[in-house]
C-alpha positions, -999 to 999 in steps of 0.1 A, spaced: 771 459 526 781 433 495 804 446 464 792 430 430 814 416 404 797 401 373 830 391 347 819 378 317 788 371 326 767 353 293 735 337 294 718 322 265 687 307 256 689 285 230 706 306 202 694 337 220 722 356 237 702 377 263 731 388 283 765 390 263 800 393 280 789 416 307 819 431 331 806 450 356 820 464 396 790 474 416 811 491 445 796 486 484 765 511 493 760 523 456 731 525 432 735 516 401 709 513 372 708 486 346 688 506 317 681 498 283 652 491 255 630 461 264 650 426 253 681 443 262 690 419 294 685 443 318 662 420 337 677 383 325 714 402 343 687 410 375 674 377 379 710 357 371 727 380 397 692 373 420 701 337 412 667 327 395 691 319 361 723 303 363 750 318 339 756 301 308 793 313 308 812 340 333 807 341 371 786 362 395 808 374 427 791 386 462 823 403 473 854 379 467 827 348 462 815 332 434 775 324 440 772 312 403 757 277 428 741 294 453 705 294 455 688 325 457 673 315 493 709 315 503 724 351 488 708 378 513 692 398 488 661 417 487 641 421 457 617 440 443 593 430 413 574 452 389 541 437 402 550 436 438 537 398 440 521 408 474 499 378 491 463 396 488 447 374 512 473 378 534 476 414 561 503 439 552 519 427 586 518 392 573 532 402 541 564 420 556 572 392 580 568 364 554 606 365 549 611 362 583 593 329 584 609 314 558 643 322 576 633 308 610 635 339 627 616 334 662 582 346 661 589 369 690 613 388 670 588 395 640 566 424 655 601 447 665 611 443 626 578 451 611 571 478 630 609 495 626 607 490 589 572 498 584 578 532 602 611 538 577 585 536 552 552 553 567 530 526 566 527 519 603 492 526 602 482 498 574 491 470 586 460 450 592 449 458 557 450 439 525 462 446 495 434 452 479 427 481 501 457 497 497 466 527 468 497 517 440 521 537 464 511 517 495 514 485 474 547 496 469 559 504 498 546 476 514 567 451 487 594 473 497 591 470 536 593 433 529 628 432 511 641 453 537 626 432 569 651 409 564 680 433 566 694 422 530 727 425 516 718 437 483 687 453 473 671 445 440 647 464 424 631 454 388 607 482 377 593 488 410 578 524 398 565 514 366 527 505 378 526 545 397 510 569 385 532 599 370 531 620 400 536 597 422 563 580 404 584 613 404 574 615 445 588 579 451 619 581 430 633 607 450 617 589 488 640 556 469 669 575 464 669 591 500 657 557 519 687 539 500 713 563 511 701 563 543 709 522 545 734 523 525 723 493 505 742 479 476 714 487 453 706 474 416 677 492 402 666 481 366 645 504 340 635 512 311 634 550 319 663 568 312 646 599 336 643 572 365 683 559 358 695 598 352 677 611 386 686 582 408 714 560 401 751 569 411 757 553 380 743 540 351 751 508 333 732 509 292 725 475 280 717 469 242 708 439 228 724 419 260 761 441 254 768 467 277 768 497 259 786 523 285 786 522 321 790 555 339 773 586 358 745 602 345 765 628 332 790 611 319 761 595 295 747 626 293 779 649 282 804 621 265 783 592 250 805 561 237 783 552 211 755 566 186 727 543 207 740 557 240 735 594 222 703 586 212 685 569 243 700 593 265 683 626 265 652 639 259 643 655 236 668 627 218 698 640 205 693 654 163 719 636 140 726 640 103 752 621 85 780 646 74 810 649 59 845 657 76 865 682 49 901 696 53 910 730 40 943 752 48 947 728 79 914 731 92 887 706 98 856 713 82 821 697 87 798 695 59 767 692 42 744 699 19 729 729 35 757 740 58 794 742 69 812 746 96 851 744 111 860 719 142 874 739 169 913 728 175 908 700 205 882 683 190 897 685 153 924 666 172 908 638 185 886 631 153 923 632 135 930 602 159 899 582 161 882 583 123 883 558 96 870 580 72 852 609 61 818 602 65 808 609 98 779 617 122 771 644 137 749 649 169 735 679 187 711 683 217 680 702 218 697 726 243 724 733 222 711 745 192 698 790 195 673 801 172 680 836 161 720 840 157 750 823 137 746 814 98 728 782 91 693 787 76 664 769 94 627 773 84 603 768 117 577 732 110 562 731 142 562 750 178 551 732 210 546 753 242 560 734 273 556 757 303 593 762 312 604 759 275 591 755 242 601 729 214 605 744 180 608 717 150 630 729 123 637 717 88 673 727 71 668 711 36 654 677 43 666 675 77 647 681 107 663 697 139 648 695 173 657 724 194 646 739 230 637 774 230 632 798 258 594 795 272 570 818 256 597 820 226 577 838 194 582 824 162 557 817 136 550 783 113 567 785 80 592 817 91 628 817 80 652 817 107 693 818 119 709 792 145 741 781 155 750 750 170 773 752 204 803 739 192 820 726 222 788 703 228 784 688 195 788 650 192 809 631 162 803 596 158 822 568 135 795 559 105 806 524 101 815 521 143 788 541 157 818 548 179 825 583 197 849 600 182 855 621 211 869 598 236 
């Protein structure tokens, strides 16, 4: 198993920065997924800790060694692409043990290591096929057999689920997530799914724009986002936010707006007291924690969408529009007039001119 330390770690093309300063400890035997927006870095990090890209500035360490020279042939990884790059003239038996001969592993060794890590995988039974007689799945699995028959020391995976259909997507995320604790693979998995990074990384690392954003577990992204982008692109439905005002009166702290007004409970009056630079604030709430049907701000229903275990009601306060997640087969009619109240231990306040958490 191989720890990852990027420090640093820049690379530029031209006057594009594609990857900005990123720090970042991958500890031995975990998952961690790079997620973020397309142009973010996720994959220009993948491919310059791969070894494809040399840094422009910072350093890439395999354990205590810096491999910012070391050519990719050299590193011991196994990687992954989103297309699987499979050799379709070639059998899926000649496809796994390609690795092998570009090694120089003896010959005699290469039917033993197919065969073990074609049975991991269940694929034992395809291996004088083609590609082009296998399904997406198979594909994959086959692209993934071949990483792994050359017992690597970090796994690399760059979209491998993207090309899946979505049922078969949500069957292979969790057979990844088993087959990688079961090796114990130092693992870097990059996508733009935040469902993919949520259900199977230990942690998550959110790129924007080629900065890291917040690097944590998925509920640590999930309950305290750094940062308004983190907020929004983790979740769905996204988080609602409205821009509101932060208002003292007889020593409490008040949020307001336009259309409604509430007090800050005592801790988290506390820490915006600390962390804001002003009064104008944001303020973010998940679907989840808004109810329909109690407290004393005034909603009136746009929309209803039925979604079998829940239902999404749209709801406009003023000129502001409020996602929120109902119970299923929740009754409420286009156009009615209706009562919620925001659970105040889970709302999110954000820095207006930061974007920062003011939670933190």
């Amino acid at each position: 198993m191989m720890r990852i330390s990027l420090h640093n770690l820049s690379k530029y093309f031209g006057d594009v920065k594609a990857v900005d300063e990123l720090t970042l400890q991958i500890q031995e035997g975990e998952f961690v997924a790079l997620l973020g927006p397309s142009g973010c870095g996720k994959t220009t990090t993948l491919l310059t800790i791969a070894g494809f890209y040399r840094p422009t500035k910072g350093e890439v360490r395999f354990s205590d060694r810096v491999v910012n020279d070391l050519p990719p042939r050299e590193r011991n990884i196994g990687m992954v692409f989103q297309s699987y790059a499979l050799y379709p003239h070639m059998r899926v038996f000649d496809n796994i043990t390609f690795p092998l001969k570009i090694k120089k592993v003896p010959k005699k060794h290469w039917g033993t290591k197919a065969t073990e890590v074609a049975k991991l995988l269940e694929i034992a039974d395809l291996m004088d096929r083609v590609p082009g007689q296998l399904s997406g799945g198979q594909q994959q699995r086959v692209a993934l057999a071949r990483s792994l028959v050359k017992e690597p020391d970090l796994l690399l995976l760059d979209e491998p689920l993207s090309n899946l259909d979505a049922k078969l997507r949500i069957t292979m995320r969790a057979e990844l997530k088993r087959l990688q604790k079961d090796l114990g693979i130092t693992t870097i998995f990059v996508t733009h799914d935040q469902v993919e990074a949520m259900t199977m990384a230990d942690r998550i690392a959110l790129l924007e724009g080629g900065r890291l954003q917040q690097v944590g577990s998925p509920e640590e992204l999930y309950d305290l986002p750094a940062t308004l982008f983190v907020a929004g692109f983790i979740g769905t439905p996204p988080m609602n936010f409205v821009e509101v005002s932060l208002e003292e009166v007889e020593g409490r702290l008040f949020v307001t707006t336009e259309h409604f007004r509430f007090p800050l409970s005592n801790g988290i009056a506390q820490k915006v007291h600390r962390m804001a630079t002003s009064r104008e604030v944001v303020l973010g709430v998940r679907p989840e924690d808004i109810t329909i049907g109690q407290g004393k701000i005034e909603g009136e229903v746009y929309v209803v969408e039925p979604l079998g275990r829940d239902t999404l009601v749209t709801l406009r306060i003023g000129a502001l529009g409020f996602k929120v997640l109902a119970p299923p087969r929740f009754r409420v009619a286009i156009g009615e007039r209706v009562q919620l109240a925001f659970s105040m231990e889970r709302i999110q306040l954000f820095d207006k001119a930061t974007e920062r958490s003011l939670l933190l």
